[in-house]
N, C-alpha and C positions, 0 to 999 in steps of 0.2 A: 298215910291216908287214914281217916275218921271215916264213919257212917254207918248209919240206923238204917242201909237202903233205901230210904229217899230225900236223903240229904250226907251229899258227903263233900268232907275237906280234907286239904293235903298243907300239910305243913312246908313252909316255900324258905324253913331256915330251922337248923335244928341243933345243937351241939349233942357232944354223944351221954352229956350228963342232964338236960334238961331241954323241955318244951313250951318254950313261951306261947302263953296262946296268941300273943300280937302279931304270930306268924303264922296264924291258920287262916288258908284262904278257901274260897270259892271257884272251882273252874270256870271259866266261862270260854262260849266258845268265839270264833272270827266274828260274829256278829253280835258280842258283847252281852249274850244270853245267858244266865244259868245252867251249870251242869250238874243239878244234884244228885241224880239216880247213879247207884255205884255201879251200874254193867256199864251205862254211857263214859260215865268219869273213866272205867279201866279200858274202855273202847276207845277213847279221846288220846289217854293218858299213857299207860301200863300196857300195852298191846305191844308186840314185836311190828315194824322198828320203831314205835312209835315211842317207847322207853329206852331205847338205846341211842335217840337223836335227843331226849330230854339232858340223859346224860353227857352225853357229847358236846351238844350247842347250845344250853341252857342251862344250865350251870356254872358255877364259879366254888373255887374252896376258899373262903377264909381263915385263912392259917391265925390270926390275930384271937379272932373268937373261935377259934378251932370249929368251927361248922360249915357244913354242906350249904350253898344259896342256890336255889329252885328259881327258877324266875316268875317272877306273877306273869299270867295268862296274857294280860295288853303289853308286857314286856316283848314274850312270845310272837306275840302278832304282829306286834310293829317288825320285830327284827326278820319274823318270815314276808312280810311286805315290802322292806326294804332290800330282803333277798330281787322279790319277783318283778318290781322297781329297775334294781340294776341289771337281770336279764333282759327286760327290755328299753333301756338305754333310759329311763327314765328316770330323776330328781326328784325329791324332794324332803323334809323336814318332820323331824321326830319333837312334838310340843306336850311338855305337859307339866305337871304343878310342882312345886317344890316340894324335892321326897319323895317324888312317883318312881326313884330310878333310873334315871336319863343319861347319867353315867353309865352306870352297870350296861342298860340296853347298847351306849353308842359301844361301848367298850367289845360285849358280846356281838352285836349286828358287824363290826369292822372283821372281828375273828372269824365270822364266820364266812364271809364275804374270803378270806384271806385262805381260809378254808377250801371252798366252793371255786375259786378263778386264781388258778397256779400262775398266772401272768403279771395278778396285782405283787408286788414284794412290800408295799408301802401304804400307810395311807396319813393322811395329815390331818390334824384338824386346826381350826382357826378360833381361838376363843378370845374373846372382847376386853378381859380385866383378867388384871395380872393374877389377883387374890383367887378365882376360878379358875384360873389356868394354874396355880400350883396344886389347888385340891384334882385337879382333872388327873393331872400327871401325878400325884401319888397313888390316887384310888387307882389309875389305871397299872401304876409299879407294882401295886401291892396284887390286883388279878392275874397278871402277868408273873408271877412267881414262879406259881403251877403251871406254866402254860408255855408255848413255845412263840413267843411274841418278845421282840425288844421293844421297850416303849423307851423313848431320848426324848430330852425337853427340847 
């Protein structure tokens, strides 16, 4: 975490030798707002459990670039909406731009779904082209390292 008290960032990727700043982000909150004052960001963020569910279901380790991965804010939000979605028996679709994370998010949102409802043992996904479906199923071999997840093509 950065800040001057009314404006702070947290770094969403770090290795233990260096800090790129193309990974310093902005909190925002469920309604896509700015979080720059640092008591809100540690009230949002860094507050008990509110730091130890960061840790747990939002994060990923890349052993490759040996660094910690934080997940961006709308990552966050989609995967706790997709949480509150499958409580209530409801569907639907995670959309957004190439490079926003869409992997990472389905990869994390399934974990923690797998997490959360001891009943699911499984989940499948359906991808359209082959060339994406090999990227899917590495990126998601390579999360599942660290992790207690069998991912099978």
């Amino acid at each position: 975490m950065i800040s001057n008290g009314v404006d702070t960032k947290y770094f969403s990727a770090a290795s233990d030798t260096e800090l790129n700043p193309k990974f310093i982000s902005g909190w925002l909150d469920q309604e896509n707002n700015p979080v720059p004052d640092y008591l809100d960001f540690a009230k949002s963020v860094l507050r008990i459990p509110e730091a130890h569910e960061m840790i747990s279901r939002y994060t990923v380790l890349d052993e490759d670039a040996k660094r910690l991965i934080l997940l961006r804010p709308y990552q966050i939000h989609a995967i706790k909406a997709i949480r509150e979605a499958s409580k209530q028996g409801k569907s639907g679709f995670v959309w957004h731009t190439t490079g926003s994370g869409k992997t990472l998010t389905s990869y994390k949102a399934t974990r923690n779904l797998l997490m959360d409802i001891p009943s699911i043992d499984k989940a499948i996904f359906l991808i359209d082209r082959k060339d994406l479906d090999t990227q899917t199923t590495m990126a998601f071999q390579a999360y599942a390292n660290n992790d207690l997840v069998d991912v099978d093509e």
